[in-house]
C-alpha positions as a printed Julia matrix, in Angstrom:
357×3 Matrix{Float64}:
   3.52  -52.87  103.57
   0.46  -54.55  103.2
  -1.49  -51.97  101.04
   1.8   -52.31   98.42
   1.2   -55.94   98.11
  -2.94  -55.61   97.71
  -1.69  -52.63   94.83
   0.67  -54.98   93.46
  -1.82  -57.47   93.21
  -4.12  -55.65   92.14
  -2.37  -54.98   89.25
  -1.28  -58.02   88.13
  -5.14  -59.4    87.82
  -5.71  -56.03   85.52
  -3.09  -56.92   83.14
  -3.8   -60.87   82.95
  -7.62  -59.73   82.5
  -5.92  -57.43   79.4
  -3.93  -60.28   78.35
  -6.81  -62.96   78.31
  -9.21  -60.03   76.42
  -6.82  -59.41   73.44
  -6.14  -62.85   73.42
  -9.89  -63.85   72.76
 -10.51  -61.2    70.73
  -7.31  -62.34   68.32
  -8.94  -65.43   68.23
 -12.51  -63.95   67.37
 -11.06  -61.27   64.33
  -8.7   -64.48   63.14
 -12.36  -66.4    62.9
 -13.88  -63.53   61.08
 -11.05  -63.26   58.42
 -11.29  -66.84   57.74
 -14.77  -66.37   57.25
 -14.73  -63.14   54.8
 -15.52  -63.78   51.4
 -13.17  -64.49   48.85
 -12.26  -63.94   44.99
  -9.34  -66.0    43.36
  -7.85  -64.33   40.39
  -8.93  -65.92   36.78
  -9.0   -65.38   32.98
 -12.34  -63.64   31.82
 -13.11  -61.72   28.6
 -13.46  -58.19   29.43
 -15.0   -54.84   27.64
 -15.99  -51.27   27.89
 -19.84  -50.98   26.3
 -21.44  -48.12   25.96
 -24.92  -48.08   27.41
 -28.48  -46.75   25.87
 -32.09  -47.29   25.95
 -34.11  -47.68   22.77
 -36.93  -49.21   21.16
 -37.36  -51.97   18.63
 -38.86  -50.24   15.12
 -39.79  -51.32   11.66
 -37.21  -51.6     9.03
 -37.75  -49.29    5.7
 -40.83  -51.57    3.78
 -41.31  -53.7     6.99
 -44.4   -51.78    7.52
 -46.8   -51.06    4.61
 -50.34  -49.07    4.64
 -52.54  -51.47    2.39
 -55.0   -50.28   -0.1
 -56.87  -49.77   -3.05
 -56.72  -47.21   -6.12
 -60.27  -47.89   -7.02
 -63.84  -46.52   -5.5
 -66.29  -48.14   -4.41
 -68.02  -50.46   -1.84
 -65.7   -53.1     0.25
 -67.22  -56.47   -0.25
 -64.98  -58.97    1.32
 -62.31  -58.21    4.05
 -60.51  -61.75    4.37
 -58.41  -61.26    6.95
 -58.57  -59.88   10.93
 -55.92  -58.49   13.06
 -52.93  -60.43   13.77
 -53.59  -62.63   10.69
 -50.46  -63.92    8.93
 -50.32  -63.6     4.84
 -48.05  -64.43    2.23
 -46.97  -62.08   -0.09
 -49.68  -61.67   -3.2
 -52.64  -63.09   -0.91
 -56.2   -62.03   -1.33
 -56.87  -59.27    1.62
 -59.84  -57.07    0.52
 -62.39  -57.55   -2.94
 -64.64  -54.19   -3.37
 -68.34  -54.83   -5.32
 -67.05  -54.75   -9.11
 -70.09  -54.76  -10.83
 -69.87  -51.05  -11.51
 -66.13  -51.61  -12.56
 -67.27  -54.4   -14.5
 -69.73  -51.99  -16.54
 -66.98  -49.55  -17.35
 -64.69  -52.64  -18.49
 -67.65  -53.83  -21.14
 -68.78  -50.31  -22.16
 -64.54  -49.73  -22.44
 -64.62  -52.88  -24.5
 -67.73  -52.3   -26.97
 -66.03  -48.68  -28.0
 -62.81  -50.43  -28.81
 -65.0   -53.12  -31.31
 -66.53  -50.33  -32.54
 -63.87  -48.03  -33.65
 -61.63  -51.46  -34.63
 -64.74  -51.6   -36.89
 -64.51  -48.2   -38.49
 -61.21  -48.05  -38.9
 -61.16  -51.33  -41.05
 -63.85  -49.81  -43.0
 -62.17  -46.63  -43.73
 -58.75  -48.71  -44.43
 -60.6   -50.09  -47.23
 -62.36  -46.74  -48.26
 -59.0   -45.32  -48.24
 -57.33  -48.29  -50.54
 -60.44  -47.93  -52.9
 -59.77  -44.19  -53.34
 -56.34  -44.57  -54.03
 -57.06  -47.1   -56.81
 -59.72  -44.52  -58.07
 -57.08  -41.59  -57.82
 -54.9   -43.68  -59.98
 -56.8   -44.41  -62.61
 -57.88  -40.27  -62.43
 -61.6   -41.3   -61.78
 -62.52  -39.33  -58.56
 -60.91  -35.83  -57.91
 -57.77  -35.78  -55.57
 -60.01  -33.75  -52.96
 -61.95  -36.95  -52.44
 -58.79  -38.75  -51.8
 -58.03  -36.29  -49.37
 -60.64  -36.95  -47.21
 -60.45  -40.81  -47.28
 -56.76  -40.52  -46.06
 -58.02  -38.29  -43.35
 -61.11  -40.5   -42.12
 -58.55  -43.76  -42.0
 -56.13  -41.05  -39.55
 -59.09  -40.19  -37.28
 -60.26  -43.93  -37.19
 -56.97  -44.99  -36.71
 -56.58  -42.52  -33.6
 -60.0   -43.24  -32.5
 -58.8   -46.68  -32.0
 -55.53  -46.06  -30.43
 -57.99  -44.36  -27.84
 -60.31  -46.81  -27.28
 -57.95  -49.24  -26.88
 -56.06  -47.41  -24.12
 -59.36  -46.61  -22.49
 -60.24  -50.8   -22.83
 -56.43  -51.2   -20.24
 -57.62  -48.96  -18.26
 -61.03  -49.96  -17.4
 -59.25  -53.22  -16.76
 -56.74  -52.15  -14.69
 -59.54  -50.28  -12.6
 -61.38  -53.77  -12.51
 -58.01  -55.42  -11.4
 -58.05  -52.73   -8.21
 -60.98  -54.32   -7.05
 -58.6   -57.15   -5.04
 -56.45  -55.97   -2.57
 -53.47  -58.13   -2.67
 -50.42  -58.7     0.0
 -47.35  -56.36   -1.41
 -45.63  -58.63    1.69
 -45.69  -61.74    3.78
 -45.88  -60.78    7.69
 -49.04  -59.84   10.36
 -51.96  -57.93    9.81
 -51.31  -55.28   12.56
 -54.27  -53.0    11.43
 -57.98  -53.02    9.95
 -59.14  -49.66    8.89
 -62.1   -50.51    7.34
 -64.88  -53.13    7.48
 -66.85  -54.51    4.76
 -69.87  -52.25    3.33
 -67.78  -49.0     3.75
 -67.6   -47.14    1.1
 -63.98  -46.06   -0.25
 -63.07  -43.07   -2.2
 -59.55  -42.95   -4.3
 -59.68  -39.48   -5.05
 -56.4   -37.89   -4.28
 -54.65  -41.11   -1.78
 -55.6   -44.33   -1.67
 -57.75  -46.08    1.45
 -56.0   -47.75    3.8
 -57.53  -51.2     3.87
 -55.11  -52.45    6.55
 -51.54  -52.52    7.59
 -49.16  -55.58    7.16
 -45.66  -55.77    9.27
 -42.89  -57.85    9.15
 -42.15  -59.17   12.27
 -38.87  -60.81   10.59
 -37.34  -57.34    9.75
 -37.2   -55.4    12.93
 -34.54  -53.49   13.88
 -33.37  -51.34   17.77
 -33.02  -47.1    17.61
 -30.57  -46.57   20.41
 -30.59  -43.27   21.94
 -26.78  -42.53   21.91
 -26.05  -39.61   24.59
 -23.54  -37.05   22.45
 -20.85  -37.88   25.16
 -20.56  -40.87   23.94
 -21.87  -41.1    20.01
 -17.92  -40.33   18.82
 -17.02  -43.34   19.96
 -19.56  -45.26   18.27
 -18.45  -46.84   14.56
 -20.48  -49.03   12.26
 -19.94  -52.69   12.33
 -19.44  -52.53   16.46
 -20.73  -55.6    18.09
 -24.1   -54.79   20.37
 -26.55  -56.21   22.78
 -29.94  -55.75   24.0
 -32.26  -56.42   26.45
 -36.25  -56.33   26.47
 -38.64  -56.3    29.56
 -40.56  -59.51   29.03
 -37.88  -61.94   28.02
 -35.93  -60.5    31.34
 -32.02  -61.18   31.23
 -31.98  -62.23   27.73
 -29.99  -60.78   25.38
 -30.61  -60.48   22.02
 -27.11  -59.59   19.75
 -26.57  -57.44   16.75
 -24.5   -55.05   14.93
 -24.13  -51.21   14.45
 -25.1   -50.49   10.78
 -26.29  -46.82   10.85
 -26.2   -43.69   13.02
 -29.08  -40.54   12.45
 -27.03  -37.52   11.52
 -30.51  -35.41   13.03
 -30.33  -35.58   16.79
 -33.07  -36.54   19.17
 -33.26  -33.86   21.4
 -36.13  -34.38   24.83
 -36.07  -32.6    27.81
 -33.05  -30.64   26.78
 -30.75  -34.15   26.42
 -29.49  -34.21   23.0
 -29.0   -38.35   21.82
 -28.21  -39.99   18.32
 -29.86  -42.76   17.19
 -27.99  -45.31   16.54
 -29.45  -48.43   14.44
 -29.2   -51.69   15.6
 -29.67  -54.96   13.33
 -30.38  -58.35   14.52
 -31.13  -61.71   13.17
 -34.83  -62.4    14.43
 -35.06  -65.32   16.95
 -36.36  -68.05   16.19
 -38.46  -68.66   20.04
 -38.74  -65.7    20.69
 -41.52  -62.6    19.34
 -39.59  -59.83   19.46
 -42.79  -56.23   18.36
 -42.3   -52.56   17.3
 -41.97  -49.85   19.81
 -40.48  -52.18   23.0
 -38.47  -50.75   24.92
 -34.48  -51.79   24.72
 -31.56  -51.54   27.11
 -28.69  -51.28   24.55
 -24.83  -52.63   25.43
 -22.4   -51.22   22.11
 -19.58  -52.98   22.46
 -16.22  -50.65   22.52
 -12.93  -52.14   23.84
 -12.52  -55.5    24.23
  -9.48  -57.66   25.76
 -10.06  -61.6    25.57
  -8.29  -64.2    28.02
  -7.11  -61.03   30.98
  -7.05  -61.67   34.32
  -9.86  -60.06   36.18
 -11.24  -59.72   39.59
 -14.63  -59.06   41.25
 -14.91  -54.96   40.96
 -15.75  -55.62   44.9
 -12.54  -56.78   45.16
 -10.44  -53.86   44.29
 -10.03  -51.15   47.06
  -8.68  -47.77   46.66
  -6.38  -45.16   48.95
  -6.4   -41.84   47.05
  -5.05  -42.54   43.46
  -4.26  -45.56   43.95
  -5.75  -49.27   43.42
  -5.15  -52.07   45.55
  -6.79  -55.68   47.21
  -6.45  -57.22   50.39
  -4.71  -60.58   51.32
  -4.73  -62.95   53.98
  -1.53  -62.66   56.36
  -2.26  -64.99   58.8
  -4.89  -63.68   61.51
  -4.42  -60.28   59.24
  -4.28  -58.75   56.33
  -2.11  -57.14   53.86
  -2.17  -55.05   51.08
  -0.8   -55.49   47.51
  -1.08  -52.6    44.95
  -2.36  -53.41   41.53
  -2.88  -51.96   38.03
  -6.11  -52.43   36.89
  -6.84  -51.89   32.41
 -10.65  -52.41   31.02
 -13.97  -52.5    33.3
 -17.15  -54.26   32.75
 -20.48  -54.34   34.94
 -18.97  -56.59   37.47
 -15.0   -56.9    36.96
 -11.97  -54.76   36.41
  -8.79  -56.56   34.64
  -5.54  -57.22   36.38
  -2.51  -55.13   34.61
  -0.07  -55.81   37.25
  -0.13  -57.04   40.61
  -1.55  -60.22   40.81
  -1.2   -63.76   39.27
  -3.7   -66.34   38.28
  -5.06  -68.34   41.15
  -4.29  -65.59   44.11
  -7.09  -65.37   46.79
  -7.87  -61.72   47.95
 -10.73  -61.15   50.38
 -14.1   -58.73   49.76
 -16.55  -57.01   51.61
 -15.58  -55.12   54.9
 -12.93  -56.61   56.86
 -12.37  -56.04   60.22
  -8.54  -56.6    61.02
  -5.45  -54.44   61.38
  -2.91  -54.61   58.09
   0.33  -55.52   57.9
């Protein structure tokens, strides 16, 4: 009799000690749920991008190889790298005495065949009046009217050989052809320059002002890419800021490296006004696709998932419960709310530790 009672009590203390455990630990998994992170369900604008890396290049005439059609010696160079010019500005002078030489002897050639032909338009008139009056033989006229064509030629000649020795003398200045930087010197004064077959390249000017982004466009994704689609782009050293602009042309040659075939994809942009934006940085490129303004949305940490389906947790006292939704678009960091949810609801995030209901 008295080992049934020691059982019995026995007992007893084992399932108070149960009682008291689940008890306190009820208490502590109610504490962590009302500690667990939250999301409340609110309006956001919401799209599908596609994403690409790139680099920033010249526009077509943003970059231009300066220099000269004439030979010579460089004189002058007036400007050094990273210089800014206007458009017509001074940049380079070569020594022009030689040039200047040709332009005089050019010029005393024209005077003197201007001269002979005004003498042999007056030969020429004399012999005609002769002719008429049947005083000199028609032979002699002959070869007055033939004198006043060669001077006359002669003269065209001259004269054409006159423009050009100036034009030659004009190459001697190198002028801007545009207003932006002076990203290159390739030569330095005393060099000698030779225009045989290409001109020098005296330096390089760039536009800084008309710049635009080559996206590489993987080919999973270039059909889906149209001109006129909103895009966005980042750049290393201005971090997190982005820079916006528009779709205006996409390469029909593809880019193919290490056996991944992309498409470029041009990107314009207005140039910003605070910030230097240079050729050949590299881009991380958002194209905006899809877009739904004004949707409900949630944290994509939010929104669990049991096989095909999509759903969030919700408090239910000291638990939790579930509620199946219908998500639409998806961004970086939300999905949108189809179905499911209303504006304002609080669901929970991160792991939680509690038995559903």
């Amino acid at each position: 009799m008295k080992k049934r009672v020691v059982g019995g009590v026995a007992i007893s203390a084992v399932a108070i000690a149960a009682l008291v455990l689940a008890r306190v630990s009820a208490k502590q998994t109610g504490g962590d749920l009302h500690r667990a992170e939250t999301a409340r369900v609110s309006r956001r604008d919401i799209g599908s991008v596609v994403k690409a890396t790139g680099v920033i290049k010249p526009m077509v005439g943003a970059e231009v190889r300066v220099g000269s059609s004439a030979s010579g010696v460089v004189a002058h160079l007036f400007v050094r790298i990273g210089d800014k010019v206007e458009k017509g500005q001074v940049l380079a002078e070569l020594d022009s005495r030689e040039l200047m030489a040709r332009r005089d002897s050019a010029e005393a050639a024209l005077r003197l065949s201007q001269a002979n032909l005004s003498y042999a338009r007056g030969d020429l008139q004399r012999k005609r009046d002769l002719s008429a009056a049947r005083i000199i033989a028609p032979s002699n006229l002959d070869l007055a009217e033939q004198a006043y064509a060669v001077a006359e030629q002669q003269s065209n000649q001259t004269q054409a050989n006159f423009a050009e020795a100036n034009t030659q003398l004009g190459y001697a200045r190198t002028f801007a052809p545009i207003a932006g930087v002076v990203e290159s010197v390739s030569t330095q004064e005393g060099e000698t320059v030779a225009a045989s077959f290409a001109a020098p390249t005296f330096v390089t000017l760039l536009d800084l002002s008309r710049l635009e982004v080559w996206a590489y466009v993987d080919e999973t994704d270039i059909g889906r890419i149209r001109i006129a689609q909103k895009a966005a782009f980042t750049v290393d050293t201005y971090g997190e800021h982005e820079f916006e602009g528009r779709v205006t042309a996409v390469h029909p040659q593809a880019e193919i490296r290490d056996n991944v075939v992309d498409y470029v994809t041009v990107v314009r942009f207005e140039p910003p006004r605070d910030r230097i934006l240079r050729p050949e940085m590299t881009t991380t490129v958002k194209i905006a696709l899809d877009q739904h303004k004004n949707v409900l949305a949630l944290p994509i940490r939010a929104v669990r998932r049991d096989g095909g389906r999509q759903f969030v947790l919700t408090r239910n006292g000291d638990t939790t419960a579930r509620r199946f939704i219908n998500t639409g678009l998806r961004d970086d960091s939300y999905w949108e709310i189809v179905d499911g949810l209303r504006e304002g609801d609080e669901v929970l995030m991160g792991e939680i530790k509690t038995e559903e209901k």
